[in-house]
C-alpha positions as CSV (number, residue, x, y, z in Angstrom):
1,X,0.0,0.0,0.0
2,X,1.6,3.2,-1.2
3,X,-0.8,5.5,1.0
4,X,-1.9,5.3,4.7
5,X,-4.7,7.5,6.2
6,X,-3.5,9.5,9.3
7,X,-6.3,11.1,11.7
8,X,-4.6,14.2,13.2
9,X,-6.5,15.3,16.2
10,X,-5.4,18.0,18.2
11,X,-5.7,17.4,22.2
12,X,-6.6,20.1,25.0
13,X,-2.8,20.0,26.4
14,X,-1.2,21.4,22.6
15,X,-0.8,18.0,21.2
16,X,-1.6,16.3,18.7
17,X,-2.6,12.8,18.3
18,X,-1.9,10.8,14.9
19,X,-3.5,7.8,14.3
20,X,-3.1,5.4,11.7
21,X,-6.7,4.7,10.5
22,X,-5.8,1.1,8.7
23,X,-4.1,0.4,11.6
24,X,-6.2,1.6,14.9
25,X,-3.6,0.5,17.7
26,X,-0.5,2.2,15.7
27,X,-1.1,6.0,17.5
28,X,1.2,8.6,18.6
29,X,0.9,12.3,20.0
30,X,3.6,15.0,19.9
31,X,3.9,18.9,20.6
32,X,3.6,19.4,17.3
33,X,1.7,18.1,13.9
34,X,4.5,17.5,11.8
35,X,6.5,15.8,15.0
36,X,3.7,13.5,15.4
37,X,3.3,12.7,11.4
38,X,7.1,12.0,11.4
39,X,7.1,9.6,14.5
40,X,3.6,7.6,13.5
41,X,5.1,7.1,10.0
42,X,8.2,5.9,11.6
43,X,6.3,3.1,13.8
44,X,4.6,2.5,10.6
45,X,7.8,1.8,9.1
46,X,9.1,-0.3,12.1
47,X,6.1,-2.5,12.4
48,X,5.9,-3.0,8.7
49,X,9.5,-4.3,8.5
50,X,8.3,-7.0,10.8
51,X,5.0,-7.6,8.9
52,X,3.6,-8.6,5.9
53,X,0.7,-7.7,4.0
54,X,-1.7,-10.4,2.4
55,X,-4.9,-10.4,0.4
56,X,-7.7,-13.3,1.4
57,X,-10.6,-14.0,-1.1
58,X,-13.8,-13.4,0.7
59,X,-16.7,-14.9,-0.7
60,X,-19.4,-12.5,-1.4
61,X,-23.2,-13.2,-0.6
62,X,-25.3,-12.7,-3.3
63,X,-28.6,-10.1,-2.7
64,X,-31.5,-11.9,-2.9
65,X,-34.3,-9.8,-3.8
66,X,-36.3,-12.3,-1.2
67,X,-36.0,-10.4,2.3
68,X,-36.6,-13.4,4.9
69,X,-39.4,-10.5,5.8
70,X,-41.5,-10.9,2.7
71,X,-42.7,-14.1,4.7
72,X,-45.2,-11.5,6.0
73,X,-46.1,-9.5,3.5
74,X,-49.9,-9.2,2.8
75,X,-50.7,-11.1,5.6
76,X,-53.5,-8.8,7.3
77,X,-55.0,-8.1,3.2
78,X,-58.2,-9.7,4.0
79,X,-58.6,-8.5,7.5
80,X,-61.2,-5.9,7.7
81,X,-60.1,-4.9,11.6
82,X,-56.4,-4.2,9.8
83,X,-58.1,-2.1,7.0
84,X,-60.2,0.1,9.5
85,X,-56.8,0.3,11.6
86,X,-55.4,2.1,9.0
87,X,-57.9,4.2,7.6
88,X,-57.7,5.8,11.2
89,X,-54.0,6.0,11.0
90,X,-54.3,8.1,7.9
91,X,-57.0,10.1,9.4
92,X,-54.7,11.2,12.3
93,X,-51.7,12.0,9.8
94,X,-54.3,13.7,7.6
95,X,-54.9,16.0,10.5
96,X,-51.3,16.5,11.5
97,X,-50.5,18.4,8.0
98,X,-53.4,21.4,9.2
C-alpha cells in the first residue's frame, strides 16, 4: 500500500494525536503536527518491516431480492379490523399536515 490514512486530532494539552486509521492500535501524539506525522510514519515503518501484508478471497453473498421478511407481506389483506386500523391512521396523519 503506497498510501496510509493519518487522523490528526489535536488534544486540549497542545498536542496532537496521529492515528493510523488502517491500523487503529499504531497511534502517537507529539507537541507538534509535523512531529507526530514523522514519529507515526516511523512506527509504521518499524512494524511494517516486521510484517507482511496479504490479500484473502472473501466470498461474497449474493442479494437476494427475497427479504426473509417478505414471509409477511400481505398477511393482514383480507382482514377488515387491519383495514379500519389504517384508515384511522391516515385520518390522524391527515390532520397533523393542518
Amino acid at each position: 500500500m503506497d498510501n496510509w490514512n493519518i487522523l490528526l486530532e489535536s488534544r486540549a494539552d497542545g498536542f496532537t494525536t496521529a492515528t493510523v486509521l488502517e491500523v487503529p492500535d499504531l497511534q502517537i501524539s507529539d507537541e507538534t503536527k509535523q512531529g507526530a506525522v514523522e514519529k507515526v510514519q516511523q512506527l509504521l515503518q518499524k512494524r511494517l518491516a516486521k510484517a507482511e501484508i496479504i490479500q484473502i478471497p472473501m466470498p461474497i453473498q449474493p442479494v437476494t431480492s427475497q427479504s426473509p421478511l417478505m414471509k409477511f407481506a400481505g398477511i393482514f389483506q383480507d382482514d377488515p379490523d387491519f383495514m379500519e386500523i389504517m384508515k384511522e391512521i391516515r385520518a390522524e396523519r391527515d390532520l397533523g399536515d393542518i
